[in-house]
C-alpha positions as semicolon CSV with decimal commas, in nm:
position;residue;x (nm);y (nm);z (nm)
1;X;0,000;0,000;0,000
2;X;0,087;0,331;-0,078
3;X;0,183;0,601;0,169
4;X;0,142;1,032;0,094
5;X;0,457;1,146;0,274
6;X;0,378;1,482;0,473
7;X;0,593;1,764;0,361
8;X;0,581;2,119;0,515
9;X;0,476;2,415;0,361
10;X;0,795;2,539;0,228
11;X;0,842;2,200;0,054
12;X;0,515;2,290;-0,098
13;X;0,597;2,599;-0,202
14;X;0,929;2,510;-0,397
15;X;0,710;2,224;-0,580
16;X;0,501;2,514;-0,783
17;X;0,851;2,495;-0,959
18;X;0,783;2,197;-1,106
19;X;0,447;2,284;-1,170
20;X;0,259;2,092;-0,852
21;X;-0,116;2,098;-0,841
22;X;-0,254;2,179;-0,526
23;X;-0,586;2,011;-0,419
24;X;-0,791;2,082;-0,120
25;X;-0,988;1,866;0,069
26;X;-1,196;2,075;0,280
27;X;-1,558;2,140;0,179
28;X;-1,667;2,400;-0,081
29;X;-1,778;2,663;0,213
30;X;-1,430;2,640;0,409
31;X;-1,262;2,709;0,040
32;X;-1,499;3,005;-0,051
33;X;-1,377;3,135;0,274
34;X;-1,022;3,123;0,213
35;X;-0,782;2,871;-0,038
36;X;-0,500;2,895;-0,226
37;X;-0,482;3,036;-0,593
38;X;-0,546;2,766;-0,844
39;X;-0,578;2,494;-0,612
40;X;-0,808;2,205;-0,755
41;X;-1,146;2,159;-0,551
42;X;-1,171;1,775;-0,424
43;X;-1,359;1,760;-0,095
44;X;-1,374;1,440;0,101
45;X;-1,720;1,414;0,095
46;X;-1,725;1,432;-0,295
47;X;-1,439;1,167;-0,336
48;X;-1,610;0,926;-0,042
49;X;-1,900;0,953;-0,337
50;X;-1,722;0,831;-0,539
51;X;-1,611;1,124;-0,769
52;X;-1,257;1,105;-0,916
53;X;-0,954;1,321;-0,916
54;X;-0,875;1,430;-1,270
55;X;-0,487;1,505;-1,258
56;X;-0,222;1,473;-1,455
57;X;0,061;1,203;-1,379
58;X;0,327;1,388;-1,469
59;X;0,272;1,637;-1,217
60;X;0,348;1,638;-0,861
61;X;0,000;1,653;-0,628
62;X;-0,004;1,852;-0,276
63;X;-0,312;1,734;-0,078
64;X;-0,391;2,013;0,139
65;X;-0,696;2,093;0,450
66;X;-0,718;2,343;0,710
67;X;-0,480;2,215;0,945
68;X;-0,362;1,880;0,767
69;X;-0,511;1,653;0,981
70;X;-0,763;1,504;0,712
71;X;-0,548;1,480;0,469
72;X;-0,340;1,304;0,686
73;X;-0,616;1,056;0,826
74;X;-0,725;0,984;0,489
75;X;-0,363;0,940;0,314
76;X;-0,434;0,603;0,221
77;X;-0,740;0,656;0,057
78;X;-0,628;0,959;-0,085
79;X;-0,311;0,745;-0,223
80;X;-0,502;0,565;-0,424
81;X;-0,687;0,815;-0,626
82;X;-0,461;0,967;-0,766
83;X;-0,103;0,849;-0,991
84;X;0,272;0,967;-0,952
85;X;0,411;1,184;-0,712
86;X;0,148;1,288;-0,426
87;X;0,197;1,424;-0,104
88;X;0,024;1,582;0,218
89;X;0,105;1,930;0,271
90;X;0,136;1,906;0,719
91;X;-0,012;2,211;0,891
92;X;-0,242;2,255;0,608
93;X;-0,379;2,580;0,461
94;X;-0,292;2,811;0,794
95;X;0,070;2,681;0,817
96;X;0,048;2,797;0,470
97;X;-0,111;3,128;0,574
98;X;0,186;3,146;0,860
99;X;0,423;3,107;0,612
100;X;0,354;3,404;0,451
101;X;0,240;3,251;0,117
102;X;-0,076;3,433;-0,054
103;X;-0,415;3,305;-0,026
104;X;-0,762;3,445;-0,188
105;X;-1,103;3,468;-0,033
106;X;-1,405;3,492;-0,219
């Protein structure tokens, strides 16, 4: 079985380098209230219905949530949905916040 490793925010960060797609797990009212810029909509709830990711394997995936603990409860799941490189991004989108990287409400 396949395991997301957790990398920190600044790991994150430096993967928009190699053109990383972000995609957030929290529900579509905690994202209108803040995410970050470009980052693909997946919420659990969607994916537990059985809705896939569409990503591309040749780009790295970031799973990201508010604080990174349900991306990190559901890494196994999460594992399997998607192909090449995947990770969970730990402290989730307020680490991200803390960090000083930009985020958009709305």
């Amino acid at each position: 079985m396949r395991i997301l490793k957790d990398i920190d925010v600044n790991e994150a960060h430096a993967l928009l380098d190699r053109n990383a797609i972000f995609i957030d797990v929290r529900e579509p009212l905690e994202q209108a209230a803040e995410r970050i810029p470009g980052a693909m909509s997946a919420p659990l709830s969607a994916l537990a219905r059985g809705e896939a990711i569409d990503a591309p394997t040749d780009r790295p995936k970031v799973f990201l949530c508010a604080s990174g603990n349900r991306t990190r409860n559901n890494a196994a799941a999460l594992a399997t949905l998607v192909d090449g490189e995947a990770y969970c991004m730990a402290g989730g989108i307020l680490a991200w916040r803390q960090a000083g990287y930009p985020t958009e409400r709305g």
